[in-house]
DSSP file (Angstrom, degrees, kcal/mol; ACC not computed):
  #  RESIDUE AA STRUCTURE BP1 BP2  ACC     N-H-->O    O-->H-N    N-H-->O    O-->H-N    TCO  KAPPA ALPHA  PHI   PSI    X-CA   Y-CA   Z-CA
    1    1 A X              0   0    0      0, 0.0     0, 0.0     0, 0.0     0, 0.0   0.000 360.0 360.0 360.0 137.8  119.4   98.6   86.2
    2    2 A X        -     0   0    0      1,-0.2     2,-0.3     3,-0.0     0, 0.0   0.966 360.0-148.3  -8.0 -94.3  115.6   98.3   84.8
    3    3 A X        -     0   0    0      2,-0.0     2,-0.3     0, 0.0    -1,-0.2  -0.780  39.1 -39.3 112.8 179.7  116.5   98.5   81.3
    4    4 A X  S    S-     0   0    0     -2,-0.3     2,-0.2     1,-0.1     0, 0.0  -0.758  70.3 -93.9 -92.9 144.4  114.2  100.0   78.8
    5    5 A X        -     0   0    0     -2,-0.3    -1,-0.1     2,-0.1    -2,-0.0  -0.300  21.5-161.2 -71.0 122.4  110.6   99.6   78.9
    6    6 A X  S    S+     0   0    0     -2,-0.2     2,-0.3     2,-0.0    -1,-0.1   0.798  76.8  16.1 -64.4 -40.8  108.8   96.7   76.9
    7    7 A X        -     0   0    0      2,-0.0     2,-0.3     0, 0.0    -2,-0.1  -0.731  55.4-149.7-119.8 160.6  105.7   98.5   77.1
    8    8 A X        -     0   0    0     -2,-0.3     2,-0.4     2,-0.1    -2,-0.0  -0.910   8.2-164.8-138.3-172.7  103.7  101.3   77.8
    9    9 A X        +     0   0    0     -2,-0.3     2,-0.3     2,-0.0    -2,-0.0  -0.832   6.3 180.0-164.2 134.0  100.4  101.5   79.1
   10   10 A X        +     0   0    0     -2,-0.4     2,-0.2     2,-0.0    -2,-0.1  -0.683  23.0 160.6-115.9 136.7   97.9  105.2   78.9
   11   11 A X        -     0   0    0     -2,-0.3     2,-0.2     0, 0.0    -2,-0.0  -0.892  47.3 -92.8-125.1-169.5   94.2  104.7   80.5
   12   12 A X        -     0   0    0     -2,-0.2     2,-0.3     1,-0.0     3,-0.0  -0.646  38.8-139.9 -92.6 156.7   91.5  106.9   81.8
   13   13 A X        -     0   0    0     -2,-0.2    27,-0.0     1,-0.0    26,-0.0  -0.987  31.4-107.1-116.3 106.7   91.9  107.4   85.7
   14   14 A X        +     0   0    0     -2,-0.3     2,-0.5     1,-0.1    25,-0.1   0.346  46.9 170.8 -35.5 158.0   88.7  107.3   87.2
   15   15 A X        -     0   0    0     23,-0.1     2,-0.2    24,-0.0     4,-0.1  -0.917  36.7-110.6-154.6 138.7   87.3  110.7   88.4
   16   16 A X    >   -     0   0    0     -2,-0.5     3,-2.1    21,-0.4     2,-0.2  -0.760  38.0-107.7-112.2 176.9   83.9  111.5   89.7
   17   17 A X  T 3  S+     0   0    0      1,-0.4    -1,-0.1    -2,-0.2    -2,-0.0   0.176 116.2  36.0 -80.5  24.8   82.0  113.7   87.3
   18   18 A X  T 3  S-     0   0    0      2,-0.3    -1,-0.4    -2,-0.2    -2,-0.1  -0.061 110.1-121.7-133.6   9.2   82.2  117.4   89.7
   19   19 A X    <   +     0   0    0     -3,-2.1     2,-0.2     1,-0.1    -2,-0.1   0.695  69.4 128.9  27.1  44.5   85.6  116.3   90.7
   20   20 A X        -     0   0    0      1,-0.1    -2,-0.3    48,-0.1    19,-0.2  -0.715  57.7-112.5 -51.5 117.9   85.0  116.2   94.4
   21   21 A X        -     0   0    0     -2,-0.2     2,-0.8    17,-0.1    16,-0.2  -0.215  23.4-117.9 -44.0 166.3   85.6  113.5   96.7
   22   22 A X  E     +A   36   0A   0     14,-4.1    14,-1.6    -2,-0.0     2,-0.5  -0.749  41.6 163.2-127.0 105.9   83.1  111.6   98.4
   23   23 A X  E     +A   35   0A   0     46,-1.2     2,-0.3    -2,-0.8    12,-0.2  -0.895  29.7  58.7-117.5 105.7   83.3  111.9  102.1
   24   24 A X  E    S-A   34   0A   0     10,-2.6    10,-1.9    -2,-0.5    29,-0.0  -0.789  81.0 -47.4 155.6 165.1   80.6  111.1  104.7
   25   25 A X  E     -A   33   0A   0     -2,-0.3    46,-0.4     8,-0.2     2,-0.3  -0.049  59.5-112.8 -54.7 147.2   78.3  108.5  106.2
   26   26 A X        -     0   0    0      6,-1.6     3,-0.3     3,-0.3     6,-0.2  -0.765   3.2-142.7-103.2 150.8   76.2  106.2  103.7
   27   27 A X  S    S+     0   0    0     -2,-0.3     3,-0.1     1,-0.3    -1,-0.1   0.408  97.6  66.1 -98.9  -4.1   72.7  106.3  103.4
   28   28 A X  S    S+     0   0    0      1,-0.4     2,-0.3     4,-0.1    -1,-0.3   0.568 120.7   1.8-113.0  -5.3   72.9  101.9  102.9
   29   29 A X    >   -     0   0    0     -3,-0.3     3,-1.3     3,-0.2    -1,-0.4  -0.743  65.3-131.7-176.4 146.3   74.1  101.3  106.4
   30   30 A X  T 3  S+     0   0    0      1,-0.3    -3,-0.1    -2,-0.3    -5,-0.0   0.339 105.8  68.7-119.5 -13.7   74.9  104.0  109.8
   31   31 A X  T 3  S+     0   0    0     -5,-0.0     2,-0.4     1,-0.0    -1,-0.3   0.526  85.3  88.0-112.6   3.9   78.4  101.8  109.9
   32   32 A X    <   -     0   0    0     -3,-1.3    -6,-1.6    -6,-0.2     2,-0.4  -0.931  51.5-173.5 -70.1 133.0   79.7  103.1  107.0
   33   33 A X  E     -A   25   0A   0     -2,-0.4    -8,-0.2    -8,-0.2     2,-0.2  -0.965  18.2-147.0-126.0 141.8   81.8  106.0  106.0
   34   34 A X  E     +A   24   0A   0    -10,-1.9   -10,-2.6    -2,-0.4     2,-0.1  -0.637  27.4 159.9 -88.2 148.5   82.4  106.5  102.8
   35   35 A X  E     +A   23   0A   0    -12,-0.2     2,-0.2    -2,-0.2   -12,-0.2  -0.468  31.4  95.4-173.2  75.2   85.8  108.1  101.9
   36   36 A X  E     +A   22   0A   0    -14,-1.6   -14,-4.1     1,-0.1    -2,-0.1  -0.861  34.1  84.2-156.8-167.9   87.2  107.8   98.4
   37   37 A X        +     0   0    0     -2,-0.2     2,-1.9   -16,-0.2   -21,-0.4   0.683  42.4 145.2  82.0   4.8   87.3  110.1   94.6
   38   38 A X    >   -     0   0    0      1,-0.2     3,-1.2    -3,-0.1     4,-0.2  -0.077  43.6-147.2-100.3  85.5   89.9  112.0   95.3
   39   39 A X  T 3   -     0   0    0     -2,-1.9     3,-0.3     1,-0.2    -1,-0.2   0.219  67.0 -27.8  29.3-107.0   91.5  112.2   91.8
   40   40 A X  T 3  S+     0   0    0      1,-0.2    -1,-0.2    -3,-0.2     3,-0.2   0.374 131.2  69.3-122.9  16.6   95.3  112.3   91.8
   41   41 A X    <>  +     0   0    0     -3,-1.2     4,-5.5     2,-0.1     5,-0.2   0.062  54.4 113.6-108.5   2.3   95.6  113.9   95.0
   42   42 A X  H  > S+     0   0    0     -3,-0.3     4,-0.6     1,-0.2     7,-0.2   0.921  81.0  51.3 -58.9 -37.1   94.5  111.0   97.0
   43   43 A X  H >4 S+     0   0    0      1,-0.2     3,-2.3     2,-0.2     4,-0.3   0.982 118.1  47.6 -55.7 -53.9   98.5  110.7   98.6
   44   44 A X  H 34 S+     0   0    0      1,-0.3     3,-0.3    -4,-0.1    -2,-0.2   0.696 115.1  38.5 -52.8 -43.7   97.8  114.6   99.3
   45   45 A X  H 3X S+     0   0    0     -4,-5.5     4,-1.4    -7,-0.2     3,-0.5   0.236  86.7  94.4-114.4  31.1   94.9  114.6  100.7
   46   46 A X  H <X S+     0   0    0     -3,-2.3     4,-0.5    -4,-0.6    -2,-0.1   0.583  79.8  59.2 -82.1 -15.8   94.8  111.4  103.0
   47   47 A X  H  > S+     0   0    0     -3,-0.3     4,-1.0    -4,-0.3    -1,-0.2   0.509 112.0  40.9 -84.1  -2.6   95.7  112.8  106.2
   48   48 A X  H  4 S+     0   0    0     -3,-0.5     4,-0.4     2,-0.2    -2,-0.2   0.741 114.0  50.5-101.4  -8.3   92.9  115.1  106.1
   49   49 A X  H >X S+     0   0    0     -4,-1.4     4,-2.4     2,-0.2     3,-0.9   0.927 105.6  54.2 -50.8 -52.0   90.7  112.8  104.9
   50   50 A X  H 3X S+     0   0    0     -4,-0.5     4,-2.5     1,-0.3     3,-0.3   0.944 109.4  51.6 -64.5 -57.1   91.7  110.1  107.7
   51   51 A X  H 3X S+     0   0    0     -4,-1.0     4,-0.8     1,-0.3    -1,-0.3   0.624 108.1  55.0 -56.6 -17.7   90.9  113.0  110.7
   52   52 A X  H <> S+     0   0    0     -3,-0.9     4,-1.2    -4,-0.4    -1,-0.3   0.746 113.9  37.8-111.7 -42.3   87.5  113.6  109.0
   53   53 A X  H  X S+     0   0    0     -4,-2.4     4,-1.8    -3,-0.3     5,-0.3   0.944 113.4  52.7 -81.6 -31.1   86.6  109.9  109.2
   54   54 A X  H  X S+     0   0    0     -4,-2.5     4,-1.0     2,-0.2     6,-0.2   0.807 106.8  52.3 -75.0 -26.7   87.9  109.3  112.2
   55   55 A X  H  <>S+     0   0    0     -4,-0.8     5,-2.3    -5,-0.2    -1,-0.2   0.958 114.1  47.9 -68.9 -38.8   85.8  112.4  113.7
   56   56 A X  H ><5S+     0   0    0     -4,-1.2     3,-0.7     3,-0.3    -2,-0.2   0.681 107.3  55.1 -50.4 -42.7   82.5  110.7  112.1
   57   57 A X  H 3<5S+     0   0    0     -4,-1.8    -1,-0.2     1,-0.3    -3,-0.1   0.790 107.4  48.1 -61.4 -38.3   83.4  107.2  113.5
   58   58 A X  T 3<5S-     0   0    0     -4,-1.0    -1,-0.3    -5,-0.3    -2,-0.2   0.180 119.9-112.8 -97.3  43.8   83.5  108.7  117.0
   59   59 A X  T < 5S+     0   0    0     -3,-0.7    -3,-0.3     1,-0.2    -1,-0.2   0.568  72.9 136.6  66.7  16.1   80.0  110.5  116.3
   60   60 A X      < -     0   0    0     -5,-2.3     2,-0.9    -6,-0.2    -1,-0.2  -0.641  61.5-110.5 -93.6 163.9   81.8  114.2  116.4
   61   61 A X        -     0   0    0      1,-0.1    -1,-0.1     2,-0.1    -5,-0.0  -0.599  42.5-104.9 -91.4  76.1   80.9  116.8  113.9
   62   62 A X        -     0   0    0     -2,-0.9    -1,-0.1   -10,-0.2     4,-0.1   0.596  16.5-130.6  -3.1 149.0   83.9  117.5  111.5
   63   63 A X  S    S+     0   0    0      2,-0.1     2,-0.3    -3,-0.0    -1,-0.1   0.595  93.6  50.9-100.6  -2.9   85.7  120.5  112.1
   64   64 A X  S    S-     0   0    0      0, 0.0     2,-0.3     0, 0.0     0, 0.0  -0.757  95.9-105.7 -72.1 139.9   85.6  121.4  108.4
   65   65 A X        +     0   0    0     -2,-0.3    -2,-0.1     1,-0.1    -3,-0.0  -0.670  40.7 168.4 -73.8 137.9   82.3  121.5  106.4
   66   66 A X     >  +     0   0    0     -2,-0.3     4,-0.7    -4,-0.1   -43,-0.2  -0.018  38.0 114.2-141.0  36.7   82.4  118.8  104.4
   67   67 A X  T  4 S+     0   0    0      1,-0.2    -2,-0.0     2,-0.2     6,-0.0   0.628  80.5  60.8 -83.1   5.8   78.4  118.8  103.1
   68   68 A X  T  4 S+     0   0    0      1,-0.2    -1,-0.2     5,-0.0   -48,-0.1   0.898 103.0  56.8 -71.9 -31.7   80.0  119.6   99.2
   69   69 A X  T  4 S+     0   0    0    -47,-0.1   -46,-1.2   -46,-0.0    -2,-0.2   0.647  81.8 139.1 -90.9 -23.9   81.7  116.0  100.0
   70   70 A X     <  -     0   0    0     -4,-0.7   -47,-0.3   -48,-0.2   -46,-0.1   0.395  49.0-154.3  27.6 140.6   78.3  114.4  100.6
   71   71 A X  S >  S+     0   0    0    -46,-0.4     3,-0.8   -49,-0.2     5,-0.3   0.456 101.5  55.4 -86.4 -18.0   77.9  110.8   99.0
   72   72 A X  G >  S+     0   0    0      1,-0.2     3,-1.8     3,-0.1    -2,-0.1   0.501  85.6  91.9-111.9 -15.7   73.9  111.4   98.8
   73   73 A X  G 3  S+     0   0    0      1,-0.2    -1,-0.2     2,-0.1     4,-0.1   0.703  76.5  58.3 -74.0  -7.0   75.0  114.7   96.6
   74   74 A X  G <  S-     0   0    0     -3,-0.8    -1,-0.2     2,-0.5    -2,-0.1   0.745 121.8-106.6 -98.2  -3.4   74.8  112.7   93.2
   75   75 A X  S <  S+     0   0    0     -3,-1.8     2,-0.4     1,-0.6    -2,-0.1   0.883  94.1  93.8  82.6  48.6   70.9  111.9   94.0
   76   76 A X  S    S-     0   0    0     -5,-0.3    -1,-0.6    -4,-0.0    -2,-0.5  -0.897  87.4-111.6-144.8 169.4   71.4  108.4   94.8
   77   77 A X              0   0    0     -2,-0.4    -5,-0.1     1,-0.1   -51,-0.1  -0.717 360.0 360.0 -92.3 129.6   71.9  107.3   98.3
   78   78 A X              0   0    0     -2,-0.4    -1,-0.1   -53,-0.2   -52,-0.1   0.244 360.0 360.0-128.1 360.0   75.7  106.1   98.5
């Protein structure tokens, strides 16, 4: 058995600030995809994530819109 806990530990969980993910090519280099933010859902939403980068890697146009998911969408180029 574990036992009882010595500690405990509360923090903030990062989040970004329209609580969105950030899905999509980067404006700093044409060989990056960006793919990350999604809150507490990340387990949930990693196979569709993964199909959505993997259509972007082989140049195809995702079969979902995904221009909300934009890295470029916070006005800096990500």
């Amino acid at each position: 058995p574990l036992g009882n806990p010595d500690d405990t530990w509360l923090g903030h969980r990062p989040t970004m600030p329209d609580a969105l993910p950030v899905i999509g090519p980067s404006s700093a280099s044409s060989r990056v995809i960006l793919a990350f933010g999604h809150q507490h859902i990340g387990l949930t939403l990693g196979g569709v994530t993964g199909k959505i980068v993997t259509e972007l890697a082989r140049g195809q146009v995702p079969q979902c819109d995904i221009s909300n998911f934009a890295p470029q969408r916070f006005g800096r180029q990500g």
